[in-house]
Each structure stands twice: as structure tokens, then as C-alpha cells.
N, CA, C and O atoms as CSV, one atom per row, in Angstrom:
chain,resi,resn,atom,element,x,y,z
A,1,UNK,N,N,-56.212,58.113,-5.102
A,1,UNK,CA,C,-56.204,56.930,-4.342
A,1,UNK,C,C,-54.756,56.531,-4.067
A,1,UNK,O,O,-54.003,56.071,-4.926
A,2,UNK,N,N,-54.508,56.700,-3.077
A,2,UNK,CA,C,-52.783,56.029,-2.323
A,2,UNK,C,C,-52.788,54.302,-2.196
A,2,UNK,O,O,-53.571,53.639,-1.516
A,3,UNK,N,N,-51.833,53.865,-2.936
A,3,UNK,CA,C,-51.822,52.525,-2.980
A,3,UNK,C,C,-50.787,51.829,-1.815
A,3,UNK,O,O,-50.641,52.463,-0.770
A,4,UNK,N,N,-50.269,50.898,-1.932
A,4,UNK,CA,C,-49.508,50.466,-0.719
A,4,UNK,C,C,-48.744,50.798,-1.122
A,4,UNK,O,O,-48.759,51.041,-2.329
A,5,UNK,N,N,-47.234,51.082,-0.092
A,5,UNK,CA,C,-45.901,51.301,-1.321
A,5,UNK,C,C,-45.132,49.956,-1.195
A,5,UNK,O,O,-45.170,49.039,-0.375
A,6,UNK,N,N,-44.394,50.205,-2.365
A,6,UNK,CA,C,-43.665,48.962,-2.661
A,6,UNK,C,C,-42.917,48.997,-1.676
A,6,UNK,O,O,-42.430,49.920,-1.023
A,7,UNK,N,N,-42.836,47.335,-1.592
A,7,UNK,CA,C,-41.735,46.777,0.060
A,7,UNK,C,C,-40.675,46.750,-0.756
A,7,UNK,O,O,-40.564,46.746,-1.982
A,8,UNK,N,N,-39.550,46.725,0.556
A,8,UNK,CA,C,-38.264,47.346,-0.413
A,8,UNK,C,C,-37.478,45.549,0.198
A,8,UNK,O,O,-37.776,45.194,1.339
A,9,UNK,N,N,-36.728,44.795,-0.497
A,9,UNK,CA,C,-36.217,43.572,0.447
A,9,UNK,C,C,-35.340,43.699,2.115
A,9,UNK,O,O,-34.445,44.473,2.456
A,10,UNK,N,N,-35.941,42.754,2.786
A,10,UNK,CA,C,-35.814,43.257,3.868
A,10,UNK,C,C,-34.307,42.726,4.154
A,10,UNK,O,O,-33.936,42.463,5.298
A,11,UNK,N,N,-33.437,42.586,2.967
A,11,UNK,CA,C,-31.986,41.927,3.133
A,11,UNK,C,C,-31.741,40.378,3.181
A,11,UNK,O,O,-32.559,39.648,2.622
A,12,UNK,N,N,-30.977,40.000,3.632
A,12,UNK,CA,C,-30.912,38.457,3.002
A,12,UNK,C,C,-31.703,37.222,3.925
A,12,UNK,O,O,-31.578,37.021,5.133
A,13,UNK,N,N,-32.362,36.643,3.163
A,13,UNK,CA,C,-33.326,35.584,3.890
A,13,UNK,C,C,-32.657,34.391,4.163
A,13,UNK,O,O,-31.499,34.227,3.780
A,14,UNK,N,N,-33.306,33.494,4.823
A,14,UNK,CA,C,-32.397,32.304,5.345
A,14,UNK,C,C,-31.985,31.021,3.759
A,14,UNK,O,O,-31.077,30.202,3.616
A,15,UNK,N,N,-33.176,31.426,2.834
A,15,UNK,CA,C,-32.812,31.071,1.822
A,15,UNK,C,C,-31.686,31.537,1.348
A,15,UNK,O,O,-30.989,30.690,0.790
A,16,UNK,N,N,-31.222,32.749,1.391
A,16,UNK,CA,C,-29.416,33.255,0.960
A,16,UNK,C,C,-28.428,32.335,2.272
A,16,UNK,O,O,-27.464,31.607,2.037
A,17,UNK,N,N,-28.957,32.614,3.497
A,17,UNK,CA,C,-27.843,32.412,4.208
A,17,UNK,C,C,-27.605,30.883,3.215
A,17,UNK,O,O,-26.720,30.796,2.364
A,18,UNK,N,N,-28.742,29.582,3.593
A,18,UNK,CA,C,-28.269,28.627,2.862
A,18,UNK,C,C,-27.371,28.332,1.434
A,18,UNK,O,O,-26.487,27.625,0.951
A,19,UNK,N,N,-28.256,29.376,1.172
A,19,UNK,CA,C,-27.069,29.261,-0.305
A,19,UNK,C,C,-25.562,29.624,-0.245
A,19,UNK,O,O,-24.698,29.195,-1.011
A,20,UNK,N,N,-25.401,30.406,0.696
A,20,UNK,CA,C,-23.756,30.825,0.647
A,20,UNK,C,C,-23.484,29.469,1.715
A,20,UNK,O,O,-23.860,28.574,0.959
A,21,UNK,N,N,-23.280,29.123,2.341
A,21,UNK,CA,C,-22.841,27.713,3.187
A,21,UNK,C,C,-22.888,26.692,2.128
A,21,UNK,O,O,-21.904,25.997,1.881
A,22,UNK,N,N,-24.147,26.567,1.414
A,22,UNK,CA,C,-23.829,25.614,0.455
A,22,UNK,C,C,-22.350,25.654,-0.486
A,22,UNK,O,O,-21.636,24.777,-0.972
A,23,UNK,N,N,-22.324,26.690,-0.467
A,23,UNK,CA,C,-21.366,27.477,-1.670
A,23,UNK,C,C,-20.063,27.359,-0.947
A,23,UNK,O,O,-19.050,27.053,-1.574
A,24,UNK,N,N,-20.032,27.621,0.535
A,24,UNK,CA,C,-18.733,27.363,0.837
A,24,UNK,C,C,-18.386,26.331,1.150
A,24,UNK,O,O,-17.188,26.055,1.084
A,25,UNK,N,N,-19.341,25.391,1.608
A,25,UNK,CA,C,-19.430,24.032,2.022
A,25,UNK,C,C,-18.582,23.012,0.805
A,25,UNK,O,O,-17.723,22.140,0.934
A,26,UNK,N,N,-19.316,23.622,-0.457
A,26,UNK,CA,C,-18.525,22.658,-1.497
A,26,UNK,C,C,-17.121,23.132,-2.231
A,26,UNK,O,O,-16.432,22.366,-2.905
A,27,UNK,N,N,-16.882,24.213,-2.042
A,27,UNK,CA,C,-15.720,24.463,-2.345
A,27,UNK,C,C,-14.681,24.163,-1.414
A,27,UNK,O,O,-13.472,24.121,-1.642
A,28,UNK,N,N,-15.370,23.929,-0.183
A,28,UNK,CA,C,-14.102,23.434,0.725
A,28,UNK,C,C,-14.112,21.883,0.619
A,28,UNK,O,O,-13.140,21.395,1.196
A,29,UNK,N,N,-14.894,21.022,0.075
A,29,UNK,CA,C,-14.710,19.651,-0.247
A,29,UNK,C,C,-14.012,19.814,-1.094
A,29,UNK,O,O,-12.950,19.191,-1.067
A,30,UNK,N,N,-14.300,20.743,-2.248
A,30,UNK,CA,C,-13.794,20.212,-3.436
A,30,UNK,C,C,-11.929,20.431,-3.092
A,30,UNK,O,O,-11.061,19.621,-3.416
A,31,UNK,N,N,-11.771,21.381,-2.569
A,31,UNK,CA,C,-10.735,21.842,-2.310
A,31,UNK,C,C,-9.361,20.638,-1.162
A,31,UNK,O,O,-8.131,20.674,-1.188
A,32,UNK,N,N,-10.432,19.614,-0.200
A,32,UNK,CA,C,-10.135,18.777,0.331
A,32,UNK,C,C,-9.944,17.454,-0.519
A,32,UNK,O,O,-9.314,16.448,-0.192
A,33,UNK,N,N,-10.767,17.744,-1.901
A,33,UNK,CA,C,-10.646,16.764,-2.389
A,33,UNK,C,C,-9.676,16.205,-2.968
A,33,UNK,O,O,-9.205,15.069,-2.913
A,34,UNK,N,N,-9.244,17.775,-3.933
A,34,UNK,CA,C,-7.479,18.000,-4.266
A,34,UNK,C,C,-6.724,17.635,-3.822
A,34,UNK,O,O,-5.987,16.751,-4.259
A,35,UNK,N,N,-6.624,18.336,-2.530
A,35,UNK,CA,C,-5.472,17.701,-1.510
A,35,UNK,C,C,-5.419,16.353,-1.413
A,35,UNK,O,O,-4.250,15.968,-1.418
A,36,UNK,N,N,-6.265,15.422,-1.321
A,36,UNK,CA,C,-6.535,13.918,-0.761
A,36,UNK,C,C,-5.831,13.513,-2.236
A,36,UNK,O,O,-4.766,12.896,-2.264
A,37,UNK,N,N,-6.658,13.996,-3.665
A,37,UNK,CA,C,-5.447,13.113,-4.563
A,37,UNK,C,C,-4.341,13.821,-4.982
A,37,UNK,O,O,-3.833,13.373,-6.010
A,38,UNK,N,N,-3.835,14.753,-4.519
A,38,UNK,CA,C,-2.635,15.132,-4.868
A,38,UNK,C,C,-1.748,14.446,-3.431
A,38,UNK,O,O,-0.545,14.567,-3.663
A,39,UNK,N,N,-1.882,14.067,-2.646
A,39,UNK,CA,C,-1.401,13.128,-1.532
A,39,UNK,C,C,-1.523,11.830,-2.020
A,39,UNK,O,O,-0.615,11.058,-1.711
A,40,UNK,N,N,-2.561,11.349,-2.809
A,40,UNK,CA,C,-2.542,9.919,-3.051
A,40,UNK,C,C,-1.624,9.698,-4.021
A,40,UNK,O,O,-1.074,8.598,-4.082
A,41,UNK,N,N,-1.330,10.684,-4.901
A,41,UNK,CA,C,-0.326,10.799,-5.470
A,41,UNK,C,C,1.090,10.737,-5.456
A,41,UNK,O,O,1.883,10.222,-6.244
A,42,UNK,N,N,1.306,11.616,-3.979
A,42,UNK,CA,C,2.816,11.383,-3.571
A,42,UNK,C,C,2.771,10.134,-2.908
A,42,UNK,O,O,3.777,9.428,-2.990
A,43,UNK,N,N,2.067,9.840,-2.445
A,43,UNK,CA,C,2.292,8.476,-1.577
A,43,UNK,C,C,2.640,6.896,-2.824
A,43,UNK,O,O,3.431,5.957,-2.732
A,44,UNK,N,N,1.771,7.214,-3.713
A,44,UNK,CA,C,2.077,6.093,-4.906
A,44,UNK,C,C,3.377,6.357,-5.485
A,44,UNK,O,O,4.146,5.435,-5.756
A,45,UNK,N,N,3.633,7.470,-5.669
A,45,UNK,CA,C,5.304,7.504,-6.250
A,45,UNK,C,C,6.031,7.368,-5.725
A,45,UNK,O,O,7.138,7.138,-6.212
A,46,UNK,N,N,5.698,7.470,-3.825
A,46,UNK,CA,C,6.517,6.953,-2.993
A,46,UNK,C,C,6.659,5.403,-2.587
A,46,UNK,O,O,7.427,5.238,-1.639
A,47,UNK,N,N,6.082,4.239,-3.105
A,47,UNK,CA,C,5.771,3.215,-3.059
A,47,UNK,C,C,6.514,2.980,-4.108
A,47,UNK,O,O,7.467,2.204,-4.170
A,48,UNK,N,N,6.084,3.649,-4.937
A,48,UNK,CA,C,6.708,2.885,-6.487
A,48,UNK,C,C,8.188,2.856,-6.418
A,48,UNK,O,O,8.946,1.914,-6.652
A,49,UNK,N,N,8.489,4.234,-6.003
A,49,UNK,CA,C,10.279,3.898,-6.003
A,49,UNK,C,C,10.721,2.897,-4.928
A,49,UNK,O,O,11.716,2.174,-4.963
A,50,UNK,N,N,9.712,2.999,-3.884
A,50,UNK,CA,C,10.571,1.760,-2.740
A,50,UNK,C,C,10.315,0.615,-3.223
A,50,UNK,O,O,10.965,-0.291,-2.702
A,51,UNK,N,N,9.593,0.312,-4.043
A,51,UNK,CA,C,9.309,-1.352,-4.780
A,51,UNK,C,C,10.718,-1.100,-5.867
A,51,UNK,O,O,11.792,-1.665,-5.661
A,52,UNK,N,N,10.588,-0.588,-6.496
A,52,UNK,CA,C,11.636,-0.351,-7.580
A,52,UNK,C,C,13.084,-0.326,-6.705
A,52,UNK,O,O,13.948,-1.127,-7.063
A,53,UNK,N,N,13.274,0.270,-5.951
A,53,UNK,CA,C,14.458,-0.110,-4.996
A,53,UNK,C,C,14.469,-1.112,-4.218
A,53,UNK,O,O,15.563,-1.316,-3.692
A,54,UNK,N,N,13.211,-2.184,-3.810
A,54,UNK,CA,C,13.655,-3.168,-3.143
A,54,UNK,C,C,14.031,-4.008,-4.124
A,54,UNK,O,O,15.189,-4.416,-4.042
A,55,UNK,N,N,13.309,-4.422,-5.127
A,55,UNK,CA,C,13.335,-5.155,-6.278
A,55,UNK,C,C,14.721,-4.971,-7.115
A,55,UNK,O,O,14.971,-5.794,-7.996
A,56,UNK,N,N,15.719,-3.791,-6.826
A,56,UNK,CA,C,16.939,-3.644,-7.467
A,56,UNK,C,C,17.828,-4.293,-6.583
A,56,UNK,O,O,18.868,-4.776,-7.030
A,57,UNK,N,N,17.423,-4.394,-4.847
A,57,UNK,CA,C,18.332,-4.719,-3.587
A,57,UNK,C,C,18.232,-6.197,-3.664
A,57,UNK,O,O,19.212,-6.943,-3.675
A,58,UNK,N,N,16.946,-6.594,-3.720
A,58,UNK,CA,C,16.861,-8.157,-3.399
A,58,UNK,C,C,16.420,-9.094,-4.522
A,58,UNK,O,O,16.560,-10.317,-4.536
A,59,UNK,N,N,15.710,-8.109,-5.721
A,59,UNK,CA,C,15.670,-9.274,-6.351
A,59,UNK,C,C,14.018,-9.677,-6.284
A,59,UNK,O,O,13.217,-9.309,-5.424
A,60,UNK,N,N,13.768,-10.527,-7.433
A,60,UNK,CA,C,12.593,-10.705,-6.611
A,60,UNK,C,C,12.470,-12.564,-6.642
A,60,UNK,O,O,13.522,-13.029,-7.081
A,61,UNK,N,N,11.583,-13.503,-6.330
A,61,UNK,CA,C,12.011,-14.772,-5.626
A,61,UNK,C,C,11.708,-15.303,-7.287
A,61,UNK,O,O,11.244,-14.663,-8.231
A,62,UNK,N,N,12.011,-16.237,-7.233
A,62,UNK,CA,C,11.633,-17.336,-8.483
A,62,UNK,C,C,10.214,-17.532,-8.585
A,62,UNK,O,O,9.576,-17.319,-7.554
A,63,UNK,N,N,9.758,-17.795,-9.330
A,63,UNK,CA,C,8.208,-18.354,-9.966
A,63,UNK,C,C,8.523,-19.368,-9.154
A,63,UNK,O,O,8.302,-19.018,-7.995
A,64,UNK,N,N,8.980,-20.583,-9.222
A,64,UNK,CA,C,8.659,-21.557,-8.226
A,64,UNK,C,C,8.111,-21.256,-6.809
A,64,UNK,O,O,7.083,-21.818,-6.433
A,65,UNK,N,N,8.986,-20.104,-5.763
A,65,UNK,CA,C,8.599,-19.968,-4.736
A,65,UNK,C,C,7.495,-19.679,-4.543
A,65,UNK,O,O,6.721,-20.198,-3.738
A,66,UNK,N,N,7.180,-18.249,-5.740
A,66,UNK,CA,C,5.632,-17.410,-5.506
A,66,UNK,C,C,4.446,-18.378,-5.923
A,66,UNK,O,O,3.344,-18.271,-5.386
A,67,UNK,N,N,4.732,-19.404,-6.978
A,67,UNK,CA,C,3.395,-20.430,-7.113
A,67,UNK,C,C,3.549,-21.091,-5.715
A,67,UNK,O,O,2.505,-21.100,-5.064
A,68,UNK,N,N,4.746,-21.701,-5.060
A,68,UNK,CA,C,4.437,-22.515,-3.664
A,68,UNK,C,C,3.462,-21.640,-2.271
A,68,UNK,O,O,2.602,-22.082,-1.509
A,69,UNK,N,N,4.103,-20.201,-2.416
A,69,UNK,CA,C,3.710,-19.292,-1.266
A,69,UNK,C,C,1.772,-19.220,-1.982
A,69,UNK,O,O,0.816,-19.228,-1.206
A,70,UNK,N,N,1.656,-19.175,-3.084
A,70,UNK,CA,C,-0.285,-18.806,-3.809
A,70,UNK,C,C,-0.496,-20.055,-3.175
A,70,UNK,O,O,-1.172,-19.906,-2.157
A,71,UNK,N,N,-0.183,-21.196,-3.386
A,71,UNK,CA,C,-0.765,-22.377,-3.149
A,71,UNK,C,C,-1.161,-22.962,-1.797
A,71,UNK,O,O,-2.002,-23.822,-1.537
A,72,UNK,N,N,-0.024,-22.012,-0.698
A,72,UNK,CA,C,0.010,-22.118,0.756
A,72,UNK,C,C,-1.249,-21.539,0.833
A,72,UNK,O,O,-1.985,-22.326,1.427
A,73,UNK,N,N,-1.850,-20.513,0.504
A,73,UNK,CA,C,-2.419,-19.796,1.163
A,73,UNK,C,C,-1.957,-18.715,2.211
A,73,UNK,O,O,-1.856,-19.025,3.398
A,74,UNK,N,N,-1.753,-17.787,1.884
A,74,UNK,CA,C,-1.114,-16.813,3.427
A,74,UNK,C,C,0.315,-16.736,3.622
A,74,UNK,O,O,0.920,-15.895,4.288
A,75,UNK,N,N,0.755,-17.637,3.013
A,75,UNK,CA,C,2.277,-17.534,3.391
A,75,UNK,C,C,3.040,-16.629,2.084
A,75,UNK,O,O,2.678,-16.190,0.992
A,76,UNK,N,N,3.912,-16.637,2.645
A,76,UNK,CA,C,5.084,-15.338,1.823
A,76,UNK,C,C,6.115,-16.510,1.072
A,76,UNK,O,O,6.603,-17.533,1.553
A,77,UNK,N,N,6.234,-15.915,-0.326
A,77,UNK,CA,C,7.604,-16.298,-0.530
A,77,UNK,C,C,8.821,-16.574,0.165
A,77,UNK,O,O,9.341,-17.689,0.142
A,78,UNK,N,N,9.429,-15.316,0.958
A,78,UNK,CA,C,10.545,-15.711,1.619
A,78,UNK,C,C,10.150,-16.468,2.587
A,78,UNK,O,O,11.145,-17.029,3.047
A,79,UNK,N,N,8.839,-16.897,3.350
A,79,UNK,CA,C,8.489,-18.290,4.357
A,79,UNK,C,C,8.852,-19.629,3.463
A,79,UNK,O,O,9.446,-20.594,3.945
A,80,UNK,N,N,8.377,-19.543,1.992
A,80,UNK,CA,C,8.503,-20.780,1.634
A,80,UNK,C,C,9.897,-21.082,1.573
A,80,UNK,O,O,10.321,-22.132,2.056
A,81,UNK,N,N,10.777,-20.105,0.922
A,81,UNK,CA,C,12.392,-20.333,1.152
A,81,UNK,C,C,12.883,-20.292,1.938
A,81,UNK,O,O,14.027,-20.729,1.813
A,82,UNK,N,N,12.584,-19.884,3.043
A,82,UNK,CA,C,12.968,-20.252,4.499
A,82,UNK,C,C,13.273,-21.513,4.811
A,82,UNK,O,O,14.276,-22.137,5.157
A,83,UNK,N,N,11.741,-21.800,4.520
A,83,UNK,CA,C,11.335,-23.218,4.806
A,83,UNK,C,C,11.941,-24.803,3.851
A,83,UNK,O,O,12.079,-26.016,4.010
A,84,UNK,N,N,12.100,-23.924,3.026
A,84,UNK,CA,C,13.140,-25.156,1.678
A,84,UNK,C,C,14.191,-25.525,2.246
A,84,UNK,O,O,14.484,-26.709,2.414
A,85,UNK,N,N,15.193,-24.121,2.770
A,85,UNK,CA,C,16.142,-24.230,3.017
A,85,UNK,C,C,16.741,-24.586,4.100
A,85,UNK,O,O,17.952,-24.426,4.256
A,86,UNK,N,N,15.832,-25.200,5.125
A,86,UNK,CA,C,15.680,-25.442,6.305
A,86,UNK,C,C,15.694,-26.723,5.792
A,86,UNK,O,O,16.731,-27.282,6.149
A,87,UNK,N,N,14.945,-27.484,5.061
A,87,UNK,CA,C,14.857,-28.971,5.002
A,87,UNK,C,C,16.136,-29.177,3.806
A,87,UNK,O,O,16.339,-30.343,3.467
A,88,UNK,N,N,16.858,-28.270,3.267
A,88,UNK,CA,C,17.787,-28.581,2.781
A,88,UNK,C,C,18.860,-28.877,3.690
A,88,UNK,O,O,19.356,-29.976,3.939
A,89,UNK,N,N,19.131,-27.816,4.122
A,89,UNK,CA,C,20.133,-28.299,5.899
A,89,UNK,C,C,19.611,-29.221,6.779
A,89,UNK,O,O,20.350,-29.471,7.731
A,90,UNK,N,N,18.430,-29.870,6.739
A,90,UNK,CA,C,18.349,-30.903,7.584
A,90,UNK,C,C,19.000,-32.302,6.535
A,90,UNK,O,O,19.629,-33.309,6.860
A,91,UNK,N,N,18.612,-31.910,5.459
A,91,UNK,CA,C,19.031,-33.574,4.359
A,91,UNK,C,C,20.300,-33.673,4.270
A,91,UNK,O,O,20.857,-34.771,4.271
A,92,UNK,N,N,20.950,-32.526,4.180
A,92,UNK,CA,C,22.325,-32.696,4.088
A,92,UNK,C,C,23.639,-32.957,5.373
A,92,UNK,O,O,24.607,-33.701,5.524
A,93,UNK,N,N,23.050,-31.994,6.019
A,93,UNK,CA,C,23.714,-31.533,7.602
A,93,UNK,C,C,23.098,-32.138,8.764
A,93,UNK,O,O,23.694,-32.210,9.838
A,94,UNK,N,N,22.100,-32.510,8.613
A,94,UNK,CA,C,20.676,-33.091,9.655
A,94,UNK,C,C,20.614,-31.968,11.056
A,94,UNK,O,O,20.287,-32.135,12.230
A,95,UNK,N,N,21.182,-30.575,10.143
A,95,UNK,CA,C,20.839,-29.540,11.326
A,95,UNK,C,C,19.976,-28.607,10.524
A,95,UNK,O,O,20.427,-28.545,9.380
A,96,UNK,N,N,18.882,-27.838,10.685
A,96,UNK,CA,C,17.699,-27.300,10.133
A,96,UNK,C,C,18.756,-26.057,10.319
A,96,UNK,O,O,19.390,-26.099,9.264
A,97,UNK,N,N,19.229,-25.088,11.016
A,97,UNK,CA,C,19.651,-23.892,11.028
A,97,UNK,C,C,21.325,-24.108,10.459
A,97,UNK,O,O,22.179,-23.250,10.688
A,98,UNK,N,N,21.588,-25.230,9.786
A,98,UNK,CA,C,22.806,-24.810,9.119
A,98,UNK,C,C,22.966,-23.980,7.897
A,98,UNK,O,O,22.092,-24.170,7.051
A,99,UNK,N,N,23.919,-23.068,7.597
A,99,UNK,CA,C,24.095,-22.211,6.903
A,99,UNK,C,C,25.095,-22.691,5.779
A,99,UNK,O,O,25.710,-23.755,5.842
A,100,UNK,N,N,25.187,-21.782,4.743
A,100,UNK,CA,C,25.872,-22.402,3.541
A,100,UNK,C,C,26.895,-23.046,3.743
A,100,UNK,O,O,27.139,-24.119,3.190
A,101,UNK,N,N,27.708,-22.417,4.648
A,101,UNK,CA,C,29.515,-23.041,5.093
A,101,UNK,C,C,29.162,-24.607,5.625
A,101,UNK,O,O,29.634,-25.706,5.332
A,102,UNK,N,N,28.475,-24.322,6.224
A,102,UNK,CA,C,28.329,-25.626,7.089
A,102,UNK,C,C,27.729,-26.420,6.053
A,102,UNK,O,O,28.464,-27.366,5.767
A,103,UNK,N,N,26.605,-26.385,5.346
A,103,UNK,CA,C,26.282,-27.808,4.376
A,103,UNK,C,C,27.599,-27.321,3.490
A,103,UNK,O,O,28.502,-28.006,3.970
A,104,UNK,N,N,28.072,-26.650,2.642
A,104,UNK,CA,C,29.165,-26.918,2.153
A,104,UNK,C,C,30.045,-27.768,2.415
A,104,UNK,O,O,30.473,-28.506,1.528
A,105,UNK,N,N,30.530,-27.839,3.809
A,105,UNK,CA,C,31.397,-28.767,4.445
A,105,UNK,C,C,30.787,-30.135,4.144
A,105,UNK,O,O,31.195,-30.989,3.357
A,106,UNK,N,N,29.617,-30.155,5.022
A,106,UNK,CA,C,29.109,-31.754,4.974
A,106,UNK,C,C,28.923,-32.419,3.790
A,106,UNK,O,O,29.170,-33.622,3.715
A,107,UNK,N,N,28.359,-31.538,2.485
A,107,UNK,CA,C,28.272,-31.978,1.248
A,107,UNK,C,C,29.527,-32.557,0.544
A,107,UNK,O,O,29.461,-33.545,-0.188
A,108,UNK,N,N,30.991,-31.700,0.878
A,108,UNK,CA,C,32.090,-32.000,0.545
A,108,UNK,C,C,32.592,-33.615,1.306
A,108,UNK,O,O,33.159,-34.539,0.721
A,109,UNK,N,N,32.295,-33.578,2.335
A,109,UNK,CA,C,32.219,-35.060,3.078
A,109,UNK,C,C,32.036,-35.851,2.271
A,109,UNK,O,O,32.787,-36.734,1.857
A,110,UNK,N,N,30.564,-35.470,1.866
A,110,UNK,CA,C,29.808,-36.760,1.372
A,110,UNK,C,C,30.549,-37.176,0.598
A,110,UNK,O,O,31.133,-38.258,0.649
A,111,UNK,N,N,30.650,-35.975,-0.602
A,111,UNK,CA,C,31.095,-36.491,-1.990
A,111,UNK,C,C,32.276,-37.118,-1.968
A,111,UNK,O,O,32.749,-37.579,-3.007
């Protein structure tokens, strides 16, 4: 009695194709993924030193200013000292854009 013969695989089914796409699919995320934090990386150390270098250039403002600028809402420190120093040259000089020389002078008046 001759039986059927064994089927031999007819090569790769769409179940393989899927599996290899899957397979490359995630190794190329994972591989994108690297990149994204090894970039988030340079970019933070690149921040960090420009804070660390502005903060060596300028300084950073007094606690007084930064509680006035939280309390504004929205506004910046250097707005609030802007803005101080603007009504300081108006009290002294009664000109809002006078500069140190100039209330210097007028202050010396006064006194």
C-alpha cells in the first residue's frame, strides 16, 4: 500500500516574512532609541555648561528679585530690575532712563 509522501516545506510563509520585519522593525527602534538618548545627552551637557558659564558671566539676581519676578507672574528677574531701576532714576533724577553717572551726579547735588 503507497501512502502519501511527506510534503517537504514549501519555504518561508508569510508567518516568517512577519517575523523577520518584526525583528528588524525593533532593532531599528531600539537602535533609534540610542541615538535619541545619547543626543539627549549631549544636548544636557550642553546646557549645563552654558548655565554654568552664564552664571560665572552674570551672576545670578538676588532672592529679592526672583521672589518679586514668582510673584509677578510671567515676568523675569532682569524685568523686575529693570523696572526697580527705572523708578530709582525717576526718584532721584526724575528721568526713568538715567544711568549710574547721571543719578550719581544728581544724588551728589542733593546731598
Amino acid at each position: 500500500m503507497a501512502g502519501r509522501p511527506a510534503s517537504r516545506g514549501g519555504g518561508l510563509t508569510g508567518l516568517h516574512y512577519g517575523l523577520i520585519a518584526f525583528v528588524i522593525v525593533s532593532v531599528a527602534a531600539l537602535a533609534g532609541f540610542i541615538m535619541q538618548l545619547t543626543q539627549n545627552k549631549k544636548l544636557q551637557d550642553e546646557a549645563d555648561r552654558l548655565s554654568k558659564l552664564v552664571d560665572e558671566d552674570y551672576g545670578r539676581p538676588p532672592q529679592f528679585y526672583l521672589g518679586e519676578a514668582r510673584a509677578s507672574r510671567g515676568s523675569t528677574a532682569f524685568a523686575v530690575m529693570e523696572r526697580y531701576l527705572k523708578d530709582y532714576g525717576t526718584l532721584v533724577s526724575g528721568n526713568s532712563d538715567a544711568v549710574y553717572p547721571a543719578v550719581a551726579a544728581q544724588a551728589e547735588r542733593a546731598i
